[in-house]
GULUMVEX-175272 format. One record per residue: residue in three letters; x, y, z of N, C-alpha, C in turn. Coordinates in nm, 2 decimals, always signed. Atoms other than C-alpha are relative to their C-alpha. Layout:
// GULUMVEX-175272
   aa  n.east  n.north    n.up  ca.east  ca.north   ca.up  c.east  c.north    c.up
  ALA       X        Y       Z        X         Y       Z       X        Y       Z
...
END
This chain:
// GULUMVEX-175272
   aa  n.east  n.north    n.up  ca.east  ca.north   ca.up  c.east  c.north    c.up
  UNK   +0.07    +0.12   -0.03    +1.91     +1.91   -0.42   -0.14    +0.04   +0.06
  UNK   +0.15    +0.03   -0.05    +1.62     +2.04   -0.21   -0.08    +0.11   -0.11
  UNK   +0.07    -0.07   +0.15    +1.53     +2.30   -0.55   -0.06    -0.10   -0.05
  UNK   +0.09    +0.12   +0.08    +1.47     +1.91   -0.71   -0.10    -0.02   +0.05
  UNK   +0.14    +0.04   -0.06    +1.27     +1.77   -0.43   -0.09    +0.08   -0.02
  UNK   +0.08    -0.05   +0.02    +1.06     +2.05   -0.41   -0.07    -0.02   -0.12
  UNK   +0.03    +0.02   +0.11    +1.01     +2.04   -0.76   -0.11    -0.10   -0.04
  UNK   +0.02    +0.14   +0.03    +0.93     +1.67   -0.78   -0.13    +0.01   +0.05
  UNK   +0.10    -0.01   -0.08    +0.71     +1.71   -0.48   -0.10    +0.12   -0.03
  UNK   +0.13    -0.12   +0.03    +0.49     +2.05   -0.58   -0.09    -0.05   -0.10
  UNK   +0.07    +0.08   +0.12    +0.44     +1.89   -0.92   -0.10    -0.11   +0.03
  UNK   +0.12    +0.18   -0.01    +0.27     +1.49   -0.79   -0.08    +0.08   +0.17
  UNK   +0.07    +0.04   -0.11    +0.13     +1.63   -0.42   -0.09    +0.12   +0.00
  UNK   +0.13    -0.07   +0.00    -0.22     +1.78   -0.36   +0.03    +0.07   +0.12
  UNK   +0.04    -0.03   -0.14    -0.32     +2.00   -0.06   +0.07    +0.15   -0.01
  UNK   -0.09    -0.14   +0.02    -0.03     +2.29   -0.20   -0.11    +0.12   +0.01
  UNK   +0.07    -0.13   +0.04    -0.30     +2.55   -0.27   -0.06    +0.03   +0.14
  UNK   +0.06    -0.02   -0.17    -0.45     +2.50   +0.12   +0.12    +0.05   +0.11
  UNK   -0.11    -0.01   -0.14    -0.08     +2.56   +0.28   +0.07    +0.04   -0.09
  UNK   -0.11    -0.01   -0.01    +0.22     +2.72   +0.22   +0.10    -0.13   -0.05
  UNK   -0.07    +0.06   +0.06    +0.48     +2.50   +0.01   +0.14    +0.02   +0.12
  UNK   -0.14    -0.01   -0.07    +0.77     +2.49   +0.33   +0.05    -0.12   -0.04
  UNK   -0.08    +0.11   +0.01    +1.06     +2.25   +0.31   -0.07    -0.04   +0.09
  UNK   +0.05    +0.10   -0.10    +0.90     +2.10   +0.64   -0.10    -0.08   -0.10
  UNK   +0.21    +0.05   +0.06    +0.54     +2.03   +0.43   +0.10    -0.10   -0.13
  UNK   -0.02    +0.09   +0.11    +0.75     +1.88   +0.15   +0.10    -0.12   +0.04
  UNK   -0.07    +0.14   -0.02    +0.98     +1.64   +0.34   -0.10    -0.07   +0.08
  UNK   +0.15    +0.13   -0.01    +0.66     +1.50   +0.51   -0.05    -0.07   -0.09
  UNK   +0.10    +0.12   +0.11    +0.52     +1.44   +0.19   +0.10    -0.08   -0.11
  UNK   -0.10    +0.11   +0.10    +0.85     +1.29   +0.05   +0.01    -0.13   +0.13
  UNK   +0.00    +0.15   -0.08    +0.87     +1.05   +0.40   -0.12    -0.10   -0.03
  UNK   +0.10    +0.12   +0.01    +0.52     +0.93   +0.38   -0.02    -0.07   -0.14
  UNK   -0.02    +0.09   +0.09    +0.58     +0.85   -0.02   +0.10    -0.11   +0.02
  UNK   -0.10    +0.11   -0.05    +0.87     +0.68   +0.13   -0.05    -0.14   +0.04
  UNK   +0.07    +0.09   -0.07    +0.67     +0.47   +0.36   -0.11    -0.09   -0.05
  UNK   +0.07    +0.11   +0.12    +0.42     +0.37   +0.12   +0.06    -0.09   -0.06
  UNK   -0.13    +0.13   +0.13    +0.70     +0.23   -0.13   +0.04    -0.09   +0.11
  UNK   -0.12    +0.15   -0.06    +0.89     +0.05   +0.15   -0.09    -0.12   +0.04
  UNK   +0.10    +0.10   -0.08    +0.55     -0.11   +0.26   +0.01    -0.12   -0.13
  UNK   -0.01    +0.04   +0.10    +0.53     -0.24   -0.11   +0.13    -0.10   +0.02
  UNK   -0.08    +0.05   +0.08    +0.87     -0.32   -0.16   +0.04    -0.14   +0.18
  UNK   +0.01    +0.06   -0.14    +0.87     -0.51   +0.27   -0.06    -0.10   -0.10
  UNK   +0.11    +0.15   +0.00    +0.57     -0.75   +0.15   +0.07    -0.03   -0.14
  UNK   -0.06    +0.12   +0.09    +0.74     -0.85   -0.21   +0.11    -0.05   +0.09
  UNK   -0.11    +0.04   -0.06    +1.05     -0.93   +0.02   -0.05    -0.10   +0.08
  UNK   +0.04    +0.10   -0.08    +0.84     -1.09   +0.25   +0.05    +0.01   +0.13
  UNK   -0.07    -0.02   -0.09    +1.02     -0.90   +0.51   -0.13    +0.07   +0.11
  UNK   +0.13    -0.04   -0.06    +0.69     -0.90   +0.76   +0.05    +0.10   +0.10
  UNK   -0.03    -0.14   -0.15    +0.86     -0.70   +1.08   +0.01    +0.13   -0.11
  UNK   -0.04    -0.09   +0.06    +1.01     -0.45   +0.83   -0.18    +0.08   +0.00
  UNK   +0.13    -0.08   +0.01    +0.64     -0.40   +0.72   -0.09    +0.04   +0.06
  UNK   +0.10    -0.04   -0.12    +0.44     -0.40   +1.02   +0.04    +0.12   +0.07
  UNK   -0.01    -0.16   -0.07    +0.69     -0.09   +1.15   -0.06    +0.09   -0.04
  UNK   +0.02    -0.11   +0.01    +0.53     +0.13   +0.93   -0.13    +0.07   +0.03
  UNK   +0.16    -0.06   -0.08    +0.20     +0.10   +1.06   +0.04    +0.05   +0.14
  UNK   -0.01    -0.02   -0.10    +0.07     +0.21   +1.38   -0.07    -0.11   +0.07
  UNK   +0.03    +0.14   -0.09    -0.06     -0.04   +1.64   -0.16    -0.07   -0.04
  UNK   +0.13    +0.03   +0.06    -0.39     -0.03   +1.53   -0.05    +0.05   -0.14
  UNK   +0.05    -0.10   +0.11    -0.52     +0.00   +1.16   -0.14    +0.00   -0.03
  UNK   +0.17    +0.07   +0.15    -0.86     +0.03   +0.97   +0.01    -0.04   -0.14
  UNK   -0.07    +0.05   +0.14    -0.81     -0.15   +0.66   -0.17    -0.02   -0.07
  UNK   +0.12    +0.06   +0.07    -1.10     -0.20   +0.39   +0.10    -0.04   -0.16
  UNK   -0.02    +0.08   +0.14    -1.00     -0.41   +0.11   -0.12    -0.09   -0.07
  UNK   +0.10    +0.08   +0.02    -1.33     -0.53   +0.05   -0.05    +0.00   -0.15
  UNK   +0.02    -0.02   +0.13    -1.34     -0.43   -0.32   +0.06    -0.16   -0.09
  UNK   -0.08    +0.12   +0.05    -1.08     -0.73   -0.36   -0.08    -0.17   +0.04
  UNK   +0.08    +0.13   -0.08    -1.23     -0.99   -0.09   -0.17    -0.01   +0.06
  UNK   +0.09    -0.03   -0.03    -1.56     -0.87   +0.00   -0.01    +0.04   +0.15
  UNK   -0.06    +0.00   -0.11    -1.63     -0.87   +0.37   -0.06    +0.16   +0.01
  UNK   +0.04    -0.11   -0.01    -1.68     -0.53   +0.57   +0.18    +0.06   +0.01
  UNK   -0.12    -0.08   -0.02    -1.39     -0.28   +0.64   +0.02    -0.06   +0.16
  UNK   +0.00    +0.04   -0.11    -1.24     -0.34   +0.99   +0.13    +0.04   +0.06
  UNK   -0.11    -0.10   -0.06    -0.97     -0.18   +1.26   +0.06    -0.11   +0.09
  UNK   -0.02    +0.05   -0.08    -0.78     -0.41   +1.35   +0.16    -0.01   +0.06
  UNK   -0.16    -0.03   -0.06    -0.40     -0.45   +1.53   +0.07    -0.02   -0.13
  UNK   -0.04    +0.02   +0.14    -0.15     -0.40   +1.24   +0.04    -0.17   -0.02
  UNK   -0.03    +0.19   +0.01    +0.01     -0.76   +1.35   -0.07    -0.09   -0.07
  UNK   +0.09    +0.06   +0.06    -0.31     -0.89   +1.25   +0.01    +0.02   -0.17
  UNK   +0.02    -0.01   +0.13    -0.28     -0.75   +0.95   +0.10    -0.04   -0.09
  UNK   -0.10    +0.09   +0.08    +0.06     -0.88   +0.82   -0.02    -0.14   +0.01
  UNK   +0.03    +0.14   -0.03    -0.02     -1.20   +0.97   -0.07    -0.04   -0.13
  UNK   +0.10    -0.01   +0.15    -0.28     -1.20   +0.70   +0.05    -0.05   -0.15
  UNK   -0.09    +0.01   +0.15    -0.06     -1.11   +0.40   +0.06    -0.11   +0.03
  UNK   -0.10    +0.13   +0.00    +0.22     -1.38   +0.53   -0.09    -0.08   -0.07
  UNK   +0.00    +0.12   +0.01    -0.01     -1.61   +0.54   -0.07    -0.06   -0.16
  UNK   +0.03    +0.01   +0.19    -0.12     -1.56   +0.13   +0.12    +0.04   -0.04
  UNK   -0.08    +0.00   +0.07    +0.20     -1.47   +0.04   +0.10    -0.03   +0.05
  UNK   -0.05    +0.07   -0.06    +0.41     -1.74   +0.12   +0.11    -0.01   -0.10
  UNK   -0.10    +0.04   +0.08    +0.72     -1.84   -0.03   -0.03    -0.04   -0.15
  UNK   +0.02    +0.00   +0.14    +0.55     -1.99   -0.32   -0.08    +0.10   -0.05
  UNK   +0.12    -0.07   +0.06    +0.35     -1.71   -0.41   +0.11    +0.12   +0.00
  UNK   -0.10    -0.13   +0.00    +0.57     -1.41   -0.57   -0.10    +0.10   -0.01
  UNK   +0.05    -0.14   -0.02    +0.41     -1.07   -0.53   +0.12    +0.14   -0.10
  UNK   -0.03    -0.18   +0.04    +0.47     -0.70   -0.72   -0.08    +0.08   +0.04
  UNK   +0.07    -0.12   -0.04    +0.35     -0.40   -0.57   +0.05    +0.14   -0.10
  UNK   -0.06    -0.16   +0.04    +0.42     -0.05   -0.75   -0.15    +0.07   +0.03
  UNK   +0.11    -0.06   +0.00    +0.21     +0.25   -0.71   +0.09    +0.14   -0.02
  UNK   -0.08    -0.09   +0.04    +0.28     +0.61   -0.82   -0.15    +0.12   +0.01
  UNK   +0.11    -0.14   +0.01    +0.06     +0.96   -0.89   -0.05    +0.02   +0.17
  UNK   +0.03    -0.03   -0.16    +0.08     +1.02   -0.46   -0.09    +0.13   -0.01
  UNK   +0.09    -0.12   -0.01    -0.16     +1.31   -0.39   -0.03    -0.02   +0.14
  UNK   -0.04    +0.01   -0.13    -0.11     +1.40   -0.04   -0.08    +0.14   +0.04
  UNK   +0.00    -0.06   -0.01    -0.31     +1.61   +0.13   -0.04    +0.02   +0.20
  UNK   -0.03    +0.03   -0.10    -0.28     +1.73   +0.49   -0.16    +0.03   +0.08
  UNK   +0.11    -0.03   -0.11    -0.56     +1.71   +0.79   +0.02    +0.07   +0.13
  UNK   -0.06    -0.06   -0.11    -0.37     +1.84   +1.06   +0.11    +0.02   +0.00
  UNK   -0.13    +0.01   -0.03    -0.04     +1.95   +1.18   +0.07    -0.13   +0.05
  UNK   -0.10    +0.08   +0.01    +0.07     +1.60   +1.21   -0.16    -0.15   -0.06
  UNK   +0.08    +0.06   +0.08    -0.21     +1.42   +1.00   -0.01    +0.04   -0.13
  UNK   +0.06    -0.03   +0.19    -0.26     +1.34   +0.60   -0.04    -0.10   -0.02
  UNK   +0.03    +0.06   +0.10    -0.42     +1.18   +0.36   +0.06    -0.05   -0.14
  UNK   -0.08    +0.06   +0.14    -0.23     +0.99   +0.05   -0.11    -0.04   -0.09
  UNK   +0.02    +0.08   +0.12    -0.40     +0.88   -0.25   +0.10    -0.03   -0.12
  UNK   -0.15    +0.05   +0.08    -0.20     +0.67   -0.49   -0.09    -0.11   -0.12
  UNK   +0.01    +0.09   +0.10    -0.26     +0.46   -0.83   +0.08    -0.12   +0.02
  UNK   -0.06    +0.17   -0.03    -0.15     +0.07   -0.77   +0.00    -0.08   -0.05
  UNK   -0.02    +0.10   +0.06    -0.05     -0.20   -0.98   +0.02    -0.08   +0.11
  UNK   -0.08    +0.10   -0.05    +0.03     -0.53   -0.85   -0.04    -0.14   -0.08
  UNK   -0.03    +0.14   +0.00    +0.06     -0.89   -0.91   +0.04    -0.11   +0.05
  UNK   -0.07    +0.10   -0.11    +0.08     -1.23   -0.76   +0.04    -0.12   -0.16
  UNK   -0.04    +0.09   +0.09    +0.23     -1.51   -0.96   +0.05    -0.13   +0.13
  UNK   -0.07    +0.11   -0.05    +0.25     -1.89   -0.85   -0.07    -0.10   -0.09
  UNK   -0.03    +0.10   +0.13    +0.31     -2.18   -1.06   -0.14    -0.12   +0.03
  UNK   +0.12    +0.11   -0.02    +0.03     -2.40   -0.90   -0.11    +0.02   -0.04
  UNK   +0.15    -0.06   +0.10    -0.24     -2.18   -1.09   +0.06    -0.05   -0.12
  UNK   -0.02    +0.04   +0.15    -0.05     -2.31   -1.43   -0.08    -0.13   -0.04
  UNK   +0.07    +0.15   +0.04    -0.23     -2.63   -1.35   -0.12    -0.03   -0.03
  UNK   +0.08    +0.01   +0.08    -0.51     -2.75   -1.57   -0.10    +0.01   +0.11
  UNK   +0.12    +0.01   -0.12    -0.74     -2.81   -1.25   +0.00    +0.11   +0.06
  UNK   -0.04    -0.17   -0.10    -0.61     -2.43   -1.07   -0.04    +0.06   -0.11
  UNK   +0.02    -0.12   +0.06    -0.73     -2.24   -1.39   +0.08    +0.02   -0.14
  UNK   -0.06    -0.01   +0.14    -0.42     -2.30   -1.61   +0.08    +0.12   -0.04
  UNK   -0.13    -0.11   +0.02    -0.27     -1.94   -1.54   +0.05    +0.03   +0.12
  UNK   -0.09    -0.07   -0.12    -0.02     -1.84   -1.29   +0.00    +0.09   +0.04
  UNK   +0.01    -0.14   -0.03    -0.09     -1.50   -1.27   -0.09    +0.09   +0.02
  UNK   +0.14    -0.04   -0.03    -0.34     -1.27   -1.09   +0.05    +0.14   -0.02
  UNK   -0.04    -0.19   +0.00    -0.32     -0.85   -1.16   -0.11    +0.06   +0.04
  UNK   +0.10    -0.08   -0.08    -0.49     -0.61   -1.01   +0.05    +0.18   -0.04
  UNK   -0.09    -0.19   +0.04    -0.47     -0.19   -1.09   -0.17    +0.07   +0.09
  UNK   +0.13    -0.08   -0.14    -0.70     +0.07   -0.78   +0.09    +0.09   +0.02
  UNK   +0.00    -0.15   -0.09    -0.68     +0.32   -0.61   +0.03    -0.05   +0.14
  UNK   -0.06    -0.05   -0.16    -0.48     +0.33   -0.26   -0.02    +0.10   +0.06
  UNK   -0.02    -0.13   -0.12    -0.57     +0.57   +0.04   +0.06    -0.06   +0.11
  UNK   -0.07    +0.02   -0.11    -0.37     +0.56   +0.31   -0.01    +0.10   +0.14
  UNK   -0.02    -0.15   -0.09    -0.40     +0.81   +0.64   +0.10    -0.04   +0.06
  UNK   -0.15    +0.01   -0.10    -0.06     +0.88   +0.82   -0.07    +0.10   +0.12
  UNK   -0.02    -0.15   -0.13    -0.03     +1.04   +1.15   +0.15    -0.03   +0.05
  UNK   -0.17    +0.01   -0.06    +0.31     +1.13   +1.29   -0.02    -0.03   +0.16
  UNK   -0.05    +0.07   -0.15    +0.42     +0.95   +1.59   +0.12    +0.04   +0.08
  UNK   -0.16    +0.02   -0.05    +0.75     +1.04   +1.80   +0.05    +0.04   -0.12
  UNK   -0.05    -0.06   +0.10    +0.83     +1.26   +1.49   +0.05    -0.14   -0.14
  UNK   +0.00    +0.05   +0.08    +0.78     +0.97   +1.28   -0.13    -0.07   -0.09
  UNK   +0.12    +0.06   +0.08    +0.49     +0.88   +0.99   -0.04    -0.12   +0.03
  UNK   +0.06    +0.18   +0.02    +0.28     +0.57   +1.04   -0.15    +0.00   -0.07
  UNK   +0.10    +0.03   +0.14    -0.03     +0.44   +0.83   -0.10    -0.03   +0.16
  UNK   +0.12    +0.08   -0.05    -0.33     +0.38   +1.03   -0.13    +0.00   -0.03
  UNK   +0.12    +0.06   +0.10    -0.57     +0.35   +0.77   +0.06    -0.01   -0.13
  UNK   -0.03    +0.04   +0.13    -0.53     +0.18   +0.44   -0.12    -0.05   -0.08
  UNK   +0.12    +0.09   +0.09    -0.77     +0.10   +0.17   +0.05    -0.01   -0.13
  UNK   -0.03    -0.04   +0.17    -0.75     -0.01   -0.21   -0.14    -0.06   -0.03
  UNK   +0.15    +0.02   +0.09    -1.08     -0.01   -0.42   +0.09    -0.02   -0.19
  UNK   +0.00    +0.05   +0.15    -1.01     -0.21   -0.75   -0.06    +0.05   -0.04
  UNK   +0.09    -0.04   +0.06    -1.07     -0.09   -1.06   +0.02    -0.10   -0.15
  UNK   -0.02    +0.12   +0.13    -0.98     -0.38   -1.32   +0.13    -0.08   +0.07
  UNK   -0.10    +0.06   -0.03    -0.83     -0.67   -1.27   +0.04    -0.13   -0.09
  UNK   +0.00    +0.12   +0.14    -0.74     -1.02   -1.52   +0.09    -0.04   +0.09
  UNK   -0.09    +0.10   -0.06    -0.58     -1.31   -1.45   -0.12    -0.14   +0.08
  UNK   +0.05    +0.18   -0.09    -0.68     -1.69   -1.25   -0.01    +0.08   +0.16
  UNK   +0.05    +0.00   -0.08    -0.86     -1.61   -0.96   +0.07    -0.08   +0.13
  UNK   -0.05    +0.08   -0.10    -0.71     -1.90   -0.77   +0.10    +0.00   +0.01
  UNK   -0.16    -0.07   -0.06    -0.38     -1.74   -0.76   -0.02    +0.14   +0.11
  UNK   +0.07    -0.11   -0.06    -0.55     -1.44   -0.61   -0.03    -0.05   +0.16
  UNK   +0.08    +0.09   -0.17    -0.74     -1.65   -0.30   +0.07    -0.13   +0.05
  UNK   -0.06    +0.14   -0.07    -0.53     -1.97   -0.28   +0.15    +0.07   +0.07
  UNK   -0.16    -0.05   -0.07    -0.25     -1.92   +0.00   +0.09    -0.06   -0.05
  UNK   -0.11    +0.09   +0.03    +0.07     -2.02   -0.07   +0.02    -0.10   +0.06
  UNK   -0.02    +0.10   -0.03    +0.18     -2.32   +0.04   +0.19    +0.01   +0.12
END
């Protein structure tokens, strides 16, 4: 089993040629792919605590590729609060993301870059006056920085810079309801 991981992990993660390949170096960089995905798969569930553990207390987030705006560091709370409050019961959400490239800054700091699909879908964009389509897609580039905490990964920086996106706008920026 740890012959696969390795495997899996030497193949998708950057940074190998600067360090030594130990099992330590490669279950860091299998936890923080972990922690990415569960962030993903927390906010389609809508399960906000779940997602705010994997930050740290404070993040810098720039998503301004999506909403404009400047980049900005603010408590993660803040920052789910945020999502909740656009992705609300009526508003379904998909996150995937894949091609991780992980590379490290310190003995308990890295860097992630990741490829991201997602999509939001709600029925109140089908309406002739909302645009007429229900569906907003999005496909970027995710960085993420971890630092380990109490021998555990957390995010405290996150950015995605769009690079195509289709779909009704006003599924995109209208909160759920």
């Amino acid at each position: 089993m740890k012959l696969a991981i390795a495997f899996i992990l030497a193949t998708s993660a950057a940074g190998a040629a600067d360090a030594p390949l130990t099992e330590d170096r490669l279950l860091d960089q299998a936890e923080m792919i972990r922690v990415a995905d569960a962030i993903d798969v927390a906010v389609d569930a809508k399960n906000w605590p779940r997602a705010q553990g994997f930050f740290a207390g404070t993040v810098s987030v720039d998503f301004t590729s999506l909403t404009g705006g400047e980049p900005a560091t603010i408590p993660a709370e803040a920052l789910i609060s945020g999502w909740s409050a656009n992705l609300t019961e009526e508003k379904t959400s998909f996150h995937l993301r894949g091609n991780h490239q992980i590379t490290f800054t310190g003995p308990d700091q890295a860097e992630m870059t990741s490829h991201g699909y997602a999509w939001n879908r709600m029925e109140r964009g089908a309406l002739p006056e909302n645009g007429g389509e229900p569906l907003w897609e999005v496909w970027g580039t995710y960085t993420h920085d971890f630092v380990r905490e109490d021998e555990t990964w957390r995010v405290t920086a996150m950015s995605f810079t769009a690079t195509a996106e289709r779909g009704n706008p006003f599924v995109r920026d209208t909160p759920g309801r």
